[in-house]
N, C-alpha and C positions, 0 to 999 in steps of 0.2 A: 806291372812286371809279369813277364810269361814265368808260367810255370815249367820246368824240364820234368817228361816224364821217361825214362829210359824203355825202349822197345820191351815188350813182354818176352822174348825171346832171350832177353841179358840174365847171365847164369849168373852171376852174383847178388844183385839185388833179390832172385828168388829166393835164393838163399839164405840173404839175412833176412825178409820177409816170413820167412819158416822156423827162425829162432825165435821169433817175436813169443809166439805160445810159451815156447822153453823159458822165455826169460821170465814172463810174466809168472810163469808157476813157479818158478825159484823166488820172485818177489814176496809171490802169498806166503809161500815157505818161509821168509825172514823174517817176515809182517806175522806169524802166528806166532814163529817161537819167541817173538820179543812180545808180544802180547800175552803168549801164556806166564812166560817169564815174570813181565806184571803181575800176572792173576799170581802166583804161587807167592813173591813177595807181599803182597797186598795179603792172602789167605794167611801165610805168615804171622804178619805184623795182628792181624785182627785177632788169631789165636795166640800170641801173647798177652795182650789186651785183655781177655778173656781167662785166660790161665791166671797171672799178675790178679785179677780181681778177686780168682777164687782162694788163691793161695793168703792173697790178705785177709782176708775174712778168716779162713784156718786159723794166720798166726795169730787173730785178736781174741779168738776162742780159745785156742791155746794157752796165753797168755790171762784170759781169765781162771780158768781150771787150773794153773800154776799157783795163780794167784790165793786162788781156795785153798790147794792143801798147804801152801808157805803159811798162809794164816790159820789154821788147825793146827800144822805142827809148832806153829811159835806159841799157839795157845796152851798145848801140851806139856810144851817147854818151861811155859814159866808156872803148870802148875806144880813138877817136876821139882824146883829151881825154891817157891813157895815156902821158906822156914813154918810162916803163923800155921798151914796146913800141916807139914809134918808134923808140930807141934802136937795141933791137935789130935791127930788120928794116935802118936805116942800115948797122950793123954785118954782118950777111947779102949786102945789097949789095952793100959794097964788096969784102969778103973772106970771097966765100962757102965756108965750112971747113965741115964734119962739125960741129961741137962748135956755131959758132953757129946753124947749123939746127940741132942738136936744140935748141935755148934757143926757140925760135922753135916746133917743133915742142909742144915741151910746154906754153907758150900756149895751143896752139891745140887739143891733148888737152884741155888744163883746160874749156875753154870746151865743149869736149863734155861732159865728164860731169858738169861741178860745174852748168854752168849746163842741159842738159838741151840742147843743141842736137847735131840730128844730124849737122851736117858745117860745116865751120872750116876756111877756105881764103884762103891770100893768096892775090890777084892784083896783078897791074900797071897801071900807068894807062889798058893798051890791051882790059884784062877779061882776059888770059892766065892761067893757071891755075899758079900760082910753087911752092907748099907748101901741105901739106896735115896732119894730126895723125900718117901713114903715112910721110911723105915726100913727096919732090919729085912736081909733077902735072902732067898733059899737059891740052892743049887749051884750050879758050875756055869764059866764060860763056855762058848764055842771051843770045838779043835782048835780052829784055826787062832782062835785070840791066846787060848793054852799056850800056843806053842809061840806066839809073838812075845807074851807075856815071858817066856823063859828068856827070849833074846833081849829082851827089854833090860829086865832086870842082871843079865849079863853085863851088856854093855852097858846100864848105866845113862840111857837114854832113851827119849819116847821113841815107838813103833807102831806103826799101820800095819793094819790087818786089810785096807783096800773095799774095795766093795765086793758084797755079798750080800746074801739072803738065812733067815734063820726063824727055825719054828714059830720063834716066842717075839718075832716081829712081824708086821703083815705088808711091810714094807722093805726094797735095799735100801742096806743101810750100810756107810765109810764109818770106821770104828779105831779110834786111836788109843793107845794104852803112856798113860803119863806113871812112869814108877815113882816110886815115896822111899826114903832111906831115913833111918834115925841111925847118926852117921855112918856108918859101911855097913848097917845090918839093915836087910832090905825088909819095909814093913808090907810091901804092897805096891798097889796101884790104884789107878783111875781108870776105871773104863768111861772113854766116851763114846757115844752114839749120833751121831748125825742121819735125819732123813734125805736119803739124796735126793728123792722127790722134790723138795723146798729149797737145796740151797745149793744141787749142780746140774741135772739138770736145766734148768731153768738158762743159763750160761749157755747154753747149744740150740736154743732156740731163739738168737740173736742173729736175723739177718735182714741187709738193706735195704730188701726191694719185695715186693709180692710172688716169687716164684713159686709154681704148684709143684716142682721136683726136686730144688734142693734140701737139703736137709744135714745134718752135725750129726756123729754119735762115735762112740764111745766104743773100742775091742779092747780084747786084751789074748794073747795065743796062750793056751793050755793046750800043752804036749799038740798031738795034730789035729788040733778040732781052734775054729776061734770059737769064743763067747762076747756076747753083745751085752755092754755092760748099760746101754743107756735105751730108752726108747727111739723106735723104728717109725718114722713117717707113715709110712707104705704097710707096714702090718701090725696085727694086733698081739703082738707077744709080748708080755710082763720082762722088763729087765731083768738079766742074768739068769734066763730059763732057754735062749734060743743060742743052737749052737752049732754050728756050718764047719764042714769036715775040710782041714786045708788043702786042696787038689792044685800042687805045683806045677806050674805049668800049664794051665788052663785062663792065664789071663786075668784074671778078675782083681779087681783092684785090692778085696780083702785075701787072698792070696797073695798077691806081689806084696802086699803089707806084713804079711806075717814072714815070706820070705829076706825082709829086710830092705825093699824099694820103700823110700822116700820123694815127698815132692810130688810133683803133677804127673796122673798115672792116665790112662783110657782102660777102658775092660766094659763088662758085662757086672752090672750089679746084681743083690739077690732077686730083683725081680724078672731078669734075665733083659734088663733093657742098655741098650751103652751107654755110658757116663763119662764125664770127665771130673776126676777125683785130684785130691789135693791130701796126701799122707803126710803126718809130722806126729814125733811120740812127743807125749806131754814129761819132763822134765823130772828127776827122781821119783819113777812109776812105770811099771811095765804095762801102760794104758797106751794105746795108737788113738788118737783123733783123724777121723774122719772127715771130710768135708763135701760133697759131691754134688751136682746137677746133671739133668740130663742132657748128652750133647744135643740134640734135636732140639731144644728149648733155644738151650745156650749159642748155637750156632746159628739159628733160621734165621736172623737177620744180616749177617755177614753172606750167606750161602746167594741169598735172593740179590744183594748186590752185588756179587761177582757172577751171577750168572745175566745180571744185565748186562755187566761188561761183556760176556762174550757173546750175548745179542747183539750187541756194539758190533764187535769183533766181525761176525756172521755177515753183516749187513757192510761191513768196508770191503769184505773180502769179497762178499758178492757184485759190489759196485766196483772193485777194481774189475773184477773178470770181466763185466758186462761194458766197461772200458777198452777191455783186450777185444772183444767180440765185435767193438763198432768201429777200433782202429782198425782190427785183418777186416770186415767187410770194405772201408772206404780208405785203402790203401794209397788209392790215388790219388790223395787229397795233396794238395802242395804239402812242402816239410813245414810251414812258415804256419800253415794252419794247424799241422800235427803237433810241433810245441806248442802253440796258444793252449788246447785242447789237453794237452796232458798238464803244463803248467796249470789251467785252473781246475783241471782234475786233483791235483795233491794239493791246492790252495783248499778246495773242499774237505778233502781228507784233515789236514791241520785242523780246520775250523772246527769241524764234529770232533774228530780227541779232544780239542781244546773244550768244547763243551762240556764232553761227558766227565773231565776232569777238574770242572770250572777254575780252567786256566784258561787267560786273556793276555795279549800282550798289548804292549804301548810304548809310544816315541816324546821325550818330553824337549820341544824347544827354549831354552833359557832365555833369549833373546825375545822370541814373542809371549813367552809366559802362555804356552798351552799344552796340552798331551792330543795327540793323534792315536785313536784306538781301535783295535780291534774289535770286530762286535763282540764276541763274549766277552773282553773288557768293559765296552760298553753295555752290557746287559749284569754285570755283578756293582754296576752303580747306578743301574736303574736308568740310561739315557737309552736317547733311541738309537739301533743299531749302526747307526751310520752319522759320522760325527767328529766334533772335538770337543772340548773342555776346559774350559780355560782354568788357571791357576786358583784363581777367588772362589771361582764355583766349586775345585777339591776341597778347598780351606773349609769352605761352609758346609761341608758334605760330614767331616770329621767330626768325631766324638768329643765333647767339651772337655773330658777328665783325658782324650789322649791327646788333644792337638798340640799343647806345647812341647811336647817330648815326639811325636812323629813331626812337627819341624824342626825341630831340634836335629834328628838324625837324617834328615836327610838334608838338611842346610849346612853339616856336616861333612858327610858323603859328596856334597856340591863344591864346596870350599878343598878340600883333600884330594878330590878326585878318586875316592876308593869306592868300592863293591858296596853297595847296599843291601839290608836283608833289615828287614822289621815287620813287626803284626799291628794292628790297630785295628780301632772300631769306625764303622762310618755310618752313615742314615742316609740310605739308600734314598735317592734323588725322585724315586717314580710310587714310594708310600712309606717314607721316612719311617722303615724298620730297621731294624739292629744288626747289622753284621760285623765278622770278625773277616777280615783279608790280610792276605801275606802277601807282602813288593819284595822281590830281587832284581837290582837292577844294575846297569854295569853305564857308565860315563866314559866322553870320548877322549881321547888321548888332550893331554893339558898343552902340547906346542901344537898340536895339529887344528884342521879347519872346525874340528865337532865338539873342539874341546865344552863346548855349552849345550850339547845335546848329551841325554840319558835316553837308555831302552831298557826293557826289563818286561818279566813277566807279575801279572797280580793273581792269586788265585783266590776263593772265597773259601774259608775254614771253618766258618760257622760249626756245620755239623761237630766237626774233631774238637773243637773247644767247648764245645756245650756239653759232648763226651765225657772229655776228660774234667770236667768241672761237676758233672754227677758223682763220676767214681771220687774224686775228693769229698763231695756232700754225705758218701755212705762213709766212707772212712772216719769222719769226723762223727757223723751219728752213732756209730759203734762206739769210737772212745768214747763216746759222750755218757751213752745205754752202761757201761762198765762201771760207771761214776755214782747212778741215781740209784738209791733205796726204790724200788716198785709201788711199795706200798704209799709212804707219804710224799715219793717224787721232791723228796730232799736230799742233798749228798747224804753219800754214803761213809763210811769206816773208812774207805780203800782214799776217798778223794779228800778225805779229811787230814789222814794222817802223811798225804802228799801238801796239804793247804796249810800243816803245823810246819811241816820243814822248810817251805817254800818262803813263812812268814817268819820264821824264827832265825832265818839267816839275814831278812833284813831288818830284823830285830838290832841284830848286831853290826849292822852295817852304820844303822841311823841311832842304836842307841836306845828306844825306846821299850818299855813293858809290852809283853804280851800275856796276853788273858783268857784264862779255859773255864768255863762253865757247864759241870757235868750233870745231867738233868734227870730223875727219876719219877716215873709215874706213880703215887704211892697207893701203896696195895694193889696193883693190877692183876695179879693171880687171883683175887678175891675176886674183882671186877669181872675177870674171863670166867670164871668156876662160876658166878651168880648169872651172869648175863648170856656167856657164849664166846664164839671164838669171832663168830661177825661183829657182834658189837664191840666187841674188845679191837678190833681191827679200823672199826669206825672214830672208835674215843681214840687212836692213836692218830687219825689224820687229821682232824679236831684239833687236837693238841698240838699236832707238827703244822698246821695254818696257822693257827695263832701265836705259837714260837717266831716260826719267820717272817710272820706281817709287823709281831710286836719289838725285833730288834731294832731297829730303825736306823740303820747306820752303814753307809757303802763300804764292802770291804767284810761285814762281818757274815761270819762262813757259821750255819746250821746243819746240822749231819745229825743222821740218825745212827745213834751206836752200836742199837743191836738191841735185839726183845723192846722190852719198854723204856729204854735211856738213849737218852738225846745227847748232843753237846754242841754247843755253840763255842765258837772263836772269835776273841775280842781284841784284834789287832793294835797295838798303843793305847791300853787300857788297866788304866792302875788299877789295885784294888777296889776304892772307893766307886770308881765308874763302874767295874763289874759287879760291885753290889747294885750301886743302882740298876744296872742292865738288869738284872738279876730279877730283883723285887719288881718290875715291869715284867718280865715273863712271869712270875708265879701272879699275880694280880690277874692277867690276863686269862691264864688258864682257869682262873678263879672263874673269870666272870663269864668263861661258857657254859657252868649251871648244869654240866652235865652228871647226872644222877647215879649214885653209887650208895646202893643200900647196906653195904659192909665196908663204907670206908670210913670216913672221921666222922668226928660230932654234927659238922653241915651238911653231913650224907652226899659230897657232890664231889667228885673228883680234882685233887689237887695236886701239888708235883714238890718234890725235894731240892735243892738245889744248893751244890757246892763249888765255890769261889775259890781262882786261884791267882796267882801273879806275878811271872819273875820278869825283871830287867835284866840282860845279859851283862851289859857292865859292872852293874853291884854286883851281879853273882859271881864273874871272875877274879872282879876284886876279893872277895870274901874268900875263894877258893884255890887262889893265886895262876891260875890258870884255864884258857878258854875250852867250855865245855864244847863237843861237838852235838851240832842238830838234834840226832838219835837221844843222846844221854839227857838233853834238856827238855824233849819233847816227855821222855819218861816221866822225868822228876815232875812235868806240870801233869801231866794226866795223875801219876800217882799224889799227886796233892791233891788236887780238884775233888777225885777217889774219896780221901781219905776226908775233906772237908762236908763234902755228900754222905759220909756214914754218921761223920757228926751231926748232921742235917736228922737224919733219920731218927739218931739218939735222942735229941730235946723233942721227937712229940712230929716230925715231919713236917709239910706242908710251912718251910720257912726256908731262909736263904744263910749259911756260912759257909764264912772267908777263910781262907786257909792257916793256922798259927801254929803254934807249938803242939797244943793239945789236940790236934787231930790225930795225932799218931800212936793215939791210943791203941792198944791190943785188941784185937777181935773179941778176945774170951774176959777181959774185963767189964763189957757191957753187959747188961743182963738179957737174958735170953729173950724175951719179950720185943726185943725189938731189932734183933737179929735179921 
């Protein structure tokens, strides 16, 4: 077939010959801004991704440090709430003897070591400093607890004094005040002390991954200056001693924080370096949580993937030009040639997107049972670029845990004639490794010739699902980290006292007892005072192995209480089998042989233990009405309690069940064993 080629002299073909450049440069122009378009969507989605991760970590910190002061102030609350203690300080009072200070005295020991507070002080109405867990104490409170202490006893409720720093501690310290009444006449209070060192702290130094710039901490605004209530990654300043002047309007994330921005901030942190921050106040506290990394960390791998795209981008745009450059040189080419030439020009074009997006397309015939692919289809199944596939050989390609449900949905899809959309796992054909792909596929009209043919694109997902399946494995390791005591890597109070409610509602579902065994190390203040604080820290992990290997029964839950008291949970366990449980834990502990020169007659460290037991049924019976969770969890803790003092009273190191006679009066025991 001759070619026509119109005289050089014909004014219109010049013409449009001279648009060609025009046109092609409006192409690149459409071709960039739907490519940058991508790039800003894509830069998007990746800094959600990023933000969403930082912000959960904030709220699971948050939520710890909630957790803390709800638990101090409920501790406050009931010693507040406490008749046997008002009692006694009445008694202290009026006839202050030797015998009722110590009753008084070892109160306020207890609440040092069982509940973890480093100092436990009566005072008087006027903040005076009355008793202490040593004996009688000289001088006055803090200002600031003086004047908490007036509101306190106003309202008739505990109050926080917050953290702070003070002479006659060499540590900050969070300080709660529990008032005392002998009926409306106020006798006093409670000062407690906690080291925040030990027990919040710690809580802001929970995160999922090895980063060298994130880090938690702690403000609070005082007039126009913040104060940093917690330790600083990046510098060496003592908490509540470093304190940054608020300059609004200069960006910085602890600025916008004290102006009142919550949520995901950018700015310049105190090192002057930029971050991406994540603000939330902690919940009855004028405390902000902090949570931050640096954006250079946190973004260099998202940055470095979109800048390959528009290396991508650079190199289409340069082979489209170089396209335009070799149609105007051989204009003369027949038409018949110049569409071949631009058709497999943009046939290349798709290919390379298709790759750098690892998207493949495919045609599936019903009829002969095969798929005709694309190479980049065929290359995310591992075949050779040029090809087909038959039916059997996808079957075999699939993952054993997806393949009845990926035929399932598209056997489906085949039957219905509707749109397809699914993930699955396959073992790629060319080194049977693991990938995740996503099929969209579209089927031919049901009266028409194709009704048995589908097309559709597959992409490989791998990466995004292994993504998002880390961010789920830190989420999970944080709740997890919230749960465990540090020290003997046993649940803790918090996961315990979620494991009593959890069990006690289906307690009442099915009927059966549930059973509390509250555990005391005896004499361990002798044990710490003679040996140290390391070894006393060793004899408790000792103890908490041997507790948890010696229970022997799936389902039952060991927690560490707090100081040196354990408790175990004995799901459908009547009395009799919690004693038995029971006398296997003290046996056990027995036979670690570990050495204690001021504790009983065998000099070796042994443990107390008190027996509880209710069935929900008898007990509603009894009481004509069902008790809720909370109220029942009480009553067994406060029996267990009460069966454990008995424990202590016959001589220690043995096991009682909980009966009438544990509800003995504190001050009718003799002091000896207090």
């Amino acid at each position: 077939m001759k070619h026509f080629s119109p005289p050089a002299s014909s004014a219109p073909p010049s013409r449009a010959w001279w648009l060609l450049p025009l046109l092609a440069l409006l192409c690149s122009l459409a071709l960039g801004w739907g490519v940058r378009t991508v790039y800003l969507e894509r830069e998007q989605r990746y800094r959600h991704v990023i933000e969403g991760s930082l912000a959960a970590i904030n709220q699971l910190q948050v939520g710890g440090v909630t957790a803390w002061r709800q638990r101090r102030m409920g501790e406050a609350a009931s010693l507040t709430d406490d008749g046997l203690l008002t009692a006694a300080v009445t008694r202290w009072r009026q006839v202050p003897s030797s015998a009722n200070a110590a009753v008084l005295r070892e109160r306020l020991r207890g609440m040092v070591e069982h509940l973890g507070y480093t100092g436990a002080y009566l005072v008087d109405p006027q903040g005076r400093l009355l008793l202490g867990p040593d004996g009688p104490q000289q001088g006055g409170m803090p200002a600031p607890e003086r004047d908490a202490l007036h509101a306190s006893l106003a309202l008739a409720q505990p109050a926080v004094t917050g953290l702070q720093r003070d002479a006659r501690f060499a540590f900050p310290y969070f300080g709660l005040l529990a008032p005392l009444y002998d009926g409306t006449q106020p006798l006093g209070a409670v000062w407690l002390v906690v080291d925040a060192r030990a027990t919040l702290y710690p809580l802001l130094a929970t995160w999922p991954n090895s980063s060298h710039t994130a880090e938690s901490f702690l403000v609070e605004r005082q007039g126009d200056s913040m104060l940093f209530l917690s330790p600083l990654r990046h510098r060496g300043d003592e908490p509540l001693t470093l304190r940054m002047p608020w300059r609004p309007g200069s960006g910085e994330p602890i600025a916008l924080a004290a102006g009142g921005s919550r949520g995901t901030l950018y700015g310049l942190d105190y090192r002057g370096e930029q971050v991406l921050a994540t603000v939330a106040a902690v919940p009855g506290s004028n405390w902000l949580l902090i949570s931050k990394i640096d954006a250079a960390e946190a973004f260099t791998e998202a940055q470095r993937r979109e800048w390959l795209a528009l290396g991508l981008f650079a190199s289409l745009a340069a082979l489209l030009l170089g396209g335009v450059v070799v149609l105007w040189r051989w204009r003369v080419w027949r038409r018949e040639s110049a569409l071949k030439e631009r058709l497999e020009h943009n046939m290349r074009w798709l290919e390379t997107a298709q790759r750098a997006a690892s998207v493949g397309y495919f045609a599936y015939n019903g009829e002969q049972r095969v798929f005709v692919m694309s190479a980049m289809a065929n290359a995310i199944f591992g075949l050779p670029a040029h090809g087909q596939m038959a039916l059997r050989q996808w079957i075999d390609m699939l993952h054993a845990d997806d393949r009845e449900e990926t035929l399932r949905l598209h056997g489906e899809a085949m039957a219905q004639h509707s749109p397809l959309c699914a993930q699955y796992r396959i073992l790629r054909a060319s080194d049977r490794h693991l990938r995740w792909v996503e099929v969209r596929a579209e089927y031919g009209d049901p009266q028409g010739a194709e009704r048995s043919r589908m097309t559709g694109t597959i992409q490989d997902i791998t990466e995004r699902r292994q993504a998002e399946e880390q961010l789920e494995r830190y989420r999970a390791a944080l709740e997890a980290q919230i749960r465990i005591d540090p020290l003997t890597q046993l649940a803790n109070r918090l996961a315990l006292d979620e494991q009593v409610a959890f069990e006690w509602e289906r307690a009442q579902r099915s009927g059966t007892p549930l059973a509390l065994l509250m555990i005391d190390v005896d004499r361990f203040k002798a044990f710490n005072d003679h040996y140290g604080h390391v070894a006393g820290d060793r004899c408790l992990q000792s103890v908490a192995l041997a507790l948890s290997t010696a229970t022997g029964r799936a389902g039952d839950v060991v927690a560490r209480y707090g100081g040196e008291e354990f408790a175990v949970l004995l799901p459908g366990a009547s009395e009799e089998q919690a004693w038995s449980v029971a006398e296997r834990l003290r046996e056990a502990v027995r036979a670690l042989g570990i050495d204690h020169a001021r504790g009983c007659e065998d000099c070796i460290v042994t443990i107390s233990i008190g027996a509880a037991s209710i069935q929900p049924a008898l007990r509603e019976m009894t009481t004509g009405s069902p008790r809720t969770g909370v109220d029942m969890a009480h009553a067994l803790f406060r029996q267990a309690d009460a069966a454990l003092y008995r424990a202590k009273q016959y001589g220690r190191d043995q096991t009682m069940v909980y009966g009438p006679e544990c509800d003995v009066a504190l001050h009718d025991a003799p002091d000896s064993l207090l």
